[in-house]
C-alpha positions as CSV (number, residue, x, y, z in Angstrom):
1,X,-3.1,6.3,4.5
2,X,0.6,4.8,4.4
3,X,1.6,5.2,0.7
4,X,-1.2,7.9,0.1
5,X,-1.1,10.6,3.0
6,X,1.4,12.7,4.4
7,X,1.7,13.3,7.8
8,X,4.4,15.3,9.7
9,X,6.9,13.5,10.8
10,X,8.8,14.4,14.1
11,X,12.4,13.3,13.7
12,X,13.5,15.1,17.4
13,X,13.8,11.8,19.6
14,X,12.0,11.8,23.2
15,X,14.3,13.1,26.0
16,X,15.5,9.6,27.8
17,X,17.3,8.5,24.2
18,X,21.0,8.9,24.8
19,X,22.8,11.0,22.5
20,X,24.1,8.2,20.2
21,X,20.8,6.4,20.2
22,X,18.9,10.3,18.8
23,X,21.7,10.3,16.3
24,X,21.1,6.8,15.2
25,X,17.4,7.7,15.4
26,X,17.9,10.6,13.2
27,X,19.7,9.0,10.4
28,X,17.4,6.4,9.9
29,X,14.4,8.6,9.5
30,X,16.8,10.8,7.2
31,X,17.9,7.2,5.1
32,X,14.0,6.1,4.9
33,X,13.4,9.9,3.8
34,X,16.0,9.7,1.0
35,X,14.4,6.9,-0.3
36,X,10.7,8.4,0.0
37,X,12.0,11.4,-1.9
38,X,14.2,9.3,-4.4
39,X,11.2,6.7,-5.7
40,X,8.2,9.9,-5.4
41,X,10.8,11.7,-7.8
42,X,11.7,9.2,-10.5
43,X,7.7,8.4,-10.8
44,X,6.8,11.5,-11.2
45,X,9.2,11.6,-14.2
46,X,7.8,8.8,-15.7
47,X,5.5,9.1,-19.4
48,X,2.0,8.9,-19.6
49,X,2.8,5.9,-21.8
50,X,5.6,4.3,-19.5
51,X,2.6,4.3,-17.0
52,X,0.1,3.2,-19.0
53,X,2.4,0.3,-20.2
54,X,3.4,-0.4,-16.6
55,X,-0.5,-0.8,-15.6
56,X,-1.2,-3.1,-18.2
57,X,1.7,-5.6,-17.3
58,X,0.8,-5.4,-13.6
59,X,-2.8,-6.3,-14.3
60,X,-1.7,-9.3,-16.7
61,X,0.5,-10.7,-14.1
62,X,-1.6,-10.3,-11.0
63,X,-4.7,-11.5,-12.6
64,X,-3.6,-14.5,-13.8
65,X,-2.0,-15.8,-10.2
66,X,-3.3,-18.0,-8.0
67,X,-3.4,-15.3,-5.1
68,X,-5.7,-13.2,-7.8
69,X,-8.1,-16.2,-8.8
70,X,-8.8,-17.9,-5.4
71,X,-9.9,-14.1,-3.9
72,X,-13.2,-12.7,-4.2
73,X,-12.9,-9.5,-2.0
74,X,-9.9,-7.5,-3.3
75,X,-9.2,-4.6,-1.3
76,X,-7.2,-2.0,-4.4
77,X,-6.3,1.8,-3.7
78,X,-6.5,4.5,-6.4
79,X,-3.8,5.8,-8.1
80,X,-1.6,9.1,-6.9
81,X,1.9,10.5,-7.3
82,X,2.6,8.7,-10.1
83,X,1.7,5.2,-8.2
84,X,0.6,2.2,-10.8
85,X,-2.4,2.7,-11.8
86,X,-4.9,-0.5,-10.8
87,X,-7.7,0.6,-13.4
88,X,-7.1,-2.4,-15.4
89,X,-6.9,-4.8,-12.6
90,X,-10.5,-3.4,-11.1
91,X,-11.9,-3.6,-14.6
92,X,-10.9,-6.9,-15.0
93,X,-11.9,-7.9,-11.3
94,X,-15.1,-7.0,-12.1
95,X,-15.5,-8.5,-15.3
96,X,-14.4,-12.3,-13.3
97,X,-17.6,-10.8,-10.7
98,X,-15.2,-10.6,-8.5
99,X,-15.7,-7.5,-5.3
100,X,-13.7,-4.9,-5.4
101,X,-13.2,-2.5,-2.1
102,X,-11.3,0.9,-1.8
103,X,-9.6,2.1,1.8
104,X,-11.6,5.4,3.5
105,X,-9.9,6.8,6.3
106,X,-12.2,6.3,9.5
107,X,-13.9,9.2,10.5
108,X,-13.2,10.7,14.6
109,X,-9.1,10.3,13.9
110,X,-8.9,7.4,14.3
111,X,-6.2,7.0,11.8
112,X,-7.1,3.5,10.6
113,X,-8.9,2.6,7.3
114,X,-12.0,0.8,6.5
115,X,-12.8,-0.5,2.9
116,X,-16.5,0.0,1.4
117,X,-17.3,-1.2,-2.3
118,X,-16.0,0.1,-5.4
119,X,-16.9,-0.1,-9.3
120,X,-15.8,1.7,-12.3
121,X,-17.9,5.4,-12.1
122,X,-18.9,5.4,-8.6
123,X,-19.5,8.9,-7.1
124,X,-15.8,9.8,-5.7
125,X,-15.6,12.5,-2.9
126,X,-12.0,14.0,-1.6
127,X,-10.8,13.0,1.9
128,X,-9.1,15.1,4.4
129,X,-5.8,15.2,2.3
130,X,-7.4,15.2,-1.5
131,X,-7.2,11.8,-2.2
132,X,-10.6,10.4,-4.0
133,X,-12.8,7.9,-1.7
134,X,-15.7,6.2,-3.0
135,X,-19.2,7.8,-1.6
136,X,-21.2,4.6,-0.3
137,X,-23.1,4.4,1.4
138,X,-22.5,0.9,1.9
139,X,-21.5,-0.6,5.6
140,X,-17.7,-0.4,5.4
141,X,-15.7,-3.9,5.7
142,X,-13.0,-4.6,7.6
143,X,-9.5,-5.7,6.9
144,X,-9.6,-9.3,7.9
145,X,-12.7,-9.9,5.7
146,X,-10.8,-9.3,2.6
147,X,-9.4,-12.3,0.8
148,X,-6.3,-9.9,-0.9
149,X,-4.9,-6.3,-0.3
150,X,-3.2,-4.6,-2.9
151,X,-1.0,-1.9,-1.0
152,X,1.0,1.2,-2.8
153,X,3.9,1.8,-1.4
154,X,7.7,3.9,-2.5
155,X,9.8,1.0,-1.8
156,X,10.3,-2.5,-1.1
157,X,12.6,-5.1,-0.8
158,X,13.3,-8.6,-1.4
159,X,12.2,-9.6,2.4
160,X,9.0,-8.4,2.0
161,X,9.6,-4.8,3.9
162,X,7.5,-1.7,2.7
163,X,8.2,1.4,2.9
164,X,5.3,3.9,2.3
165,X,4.5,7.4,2.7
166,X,4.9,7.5,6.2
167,X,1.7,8.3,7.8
168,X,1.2,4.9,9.0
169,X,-2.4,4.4,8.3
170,X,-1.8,0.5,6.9
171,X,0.5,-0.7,9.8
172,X,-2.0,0.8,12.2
173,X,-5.1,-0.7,9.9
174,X,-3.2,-4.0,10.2
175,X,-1.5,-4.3,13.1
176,X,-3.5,-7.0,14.3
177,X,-1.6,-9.2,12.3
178,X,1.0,-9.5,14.2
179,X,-0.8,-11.3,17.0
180,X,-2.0,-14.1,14.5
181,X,-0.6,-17.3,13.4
182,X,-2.8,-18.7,12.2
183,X,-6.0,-17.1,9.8
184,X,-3.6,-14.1,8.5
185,X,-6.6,-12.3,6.2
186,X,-5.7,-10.8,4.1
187,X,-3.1,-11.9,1.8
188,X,-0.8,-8.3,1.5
189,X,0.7,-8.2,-2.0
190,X,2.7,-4.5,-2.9
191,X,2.2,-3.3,-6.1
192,X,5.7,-1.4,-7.6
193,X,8.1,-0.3,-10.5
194,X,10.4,-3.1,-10.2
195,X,12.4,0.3,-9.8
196,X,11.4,0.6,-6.3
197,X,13.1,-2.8,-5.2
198,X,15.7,-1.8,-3.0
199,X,19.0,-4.1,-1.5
200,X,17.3,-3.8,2.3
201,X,14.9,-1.6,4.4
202,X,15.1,-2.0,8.1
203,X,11.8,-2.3,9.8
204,X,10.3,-0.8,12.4
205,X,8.8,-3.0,15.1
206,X,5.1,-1.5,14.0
207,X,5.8,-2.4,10.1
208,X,3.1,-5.2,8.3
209,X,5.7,-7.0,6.1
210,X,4.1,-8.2,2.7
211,X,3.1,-11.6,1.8
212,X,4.5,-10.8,-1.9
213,X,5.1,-7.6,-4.8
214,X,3.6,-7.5,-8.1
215,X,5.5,-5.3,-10.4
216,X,5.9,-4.6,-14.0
217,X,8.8,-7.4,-14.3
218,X,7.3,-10.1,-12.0
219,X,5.5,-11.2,-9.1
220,X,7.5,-12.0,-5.9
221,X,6.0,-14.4,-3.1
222,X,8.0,-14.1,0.5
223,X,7.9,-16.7,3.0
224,X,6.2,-16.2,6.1
């Protein structure tokens, strides 16, 4: 899942790119690797306390927003690499009886995720790449029936662009979005270090921008 699993990426363009458009191909999967590499390594660094600190500030500001109190189905991720922990948030969602859902990759490779319940102490099993998944046996939800998506990412910046891990699993999951106008569900809100605001990151055609980032200094709404 984009901000969770890695994938190999192919950086050799396809044959009928002309030689200036492979090298312009290659240095902006080199730039958007930099960055990946930059923001994985200064979380990693951070203190168990820095991140616990971090967590709690996050879950203060998104739970008291508008976007927060007017959703019922939250769809959260688990924390990995040093990503901000959202413990606090889910405890908190379900003390408001509100429905928390966490992303499992679909099974047949299909690359896409579905969402299925979560609460504090649910069974957990690994998926293909060692990242915890709830074991329910509950019929998974789709995207469009959340209310709010909180998405990890490495970067962001003040347009609403997100850069993630690279594997693509969350512009594929909501790629449908870009055919609506109207009935966008769900809300996409980033969660970051205000560290991992960048000046610009140039989209790909396939990238979900975000409807807003919720950090450890603020929460930023984007126009859509």
């Amino acid at each position: 899942m984009s901000g969770r699993c890695l994938l190999k990426i192919h950086c050799s363009p396809p044959p009928f790119l002309s030689s200036q458009e492979a090298h312009k191909n290659r240095l902006f999967v080199e730039s958007r690797n930099a960055i990946r590499r930059q923001m994985r390594q200064r979380r990693r660094t951070l203190s168990p306390q820095r991140r616990l600190q971090a967590a709690q500030r996050v879950c203060k500001t998104l739970c008291s927003s508008l976007l927060f109190l007017r959703s019922q189905r939250i769809g959260c991720y688990l924390a990995n690499e040093g990503e901000i922990d959202l413990a606090p948030a889910i405890a908190k969602m379900e003390l408001m009886g509100k429905n928390c859902y966490l992303p499992t990759i679909r099974p047949l490779g299909q690359n896409r995720l579905d969402f299925v319940p979560y609460r504090t102490g649910d069974v957990l099993i690994e998926n293909c790449y060692g990242i915890p998944e709830p074991r329910s046996m509950s019929r998974p939800l789709p995207p469009w029936a959340l209310d709010l998506l909180l998405l990890p990412l490495v970067a962001f910046d003040s347009r609403g662009n997100r850069l993630g891990m690279g594997g693509g699993y969350y512009d594929r999951t909501l790629a449908y979005l870009r055919l609506r106008e109207h009935w966008r569900t769900p809300l996409l809100l980033g969660v970051a270090y205000q560290f991992q605001k960048v000046e610009s990151i140039t989209a790909k055609a396939w990238d979900i921008p975000l409807d807003g980032v919720v950090t450890d200094a603020e929460l930023l709404l984007f126009d859509r």
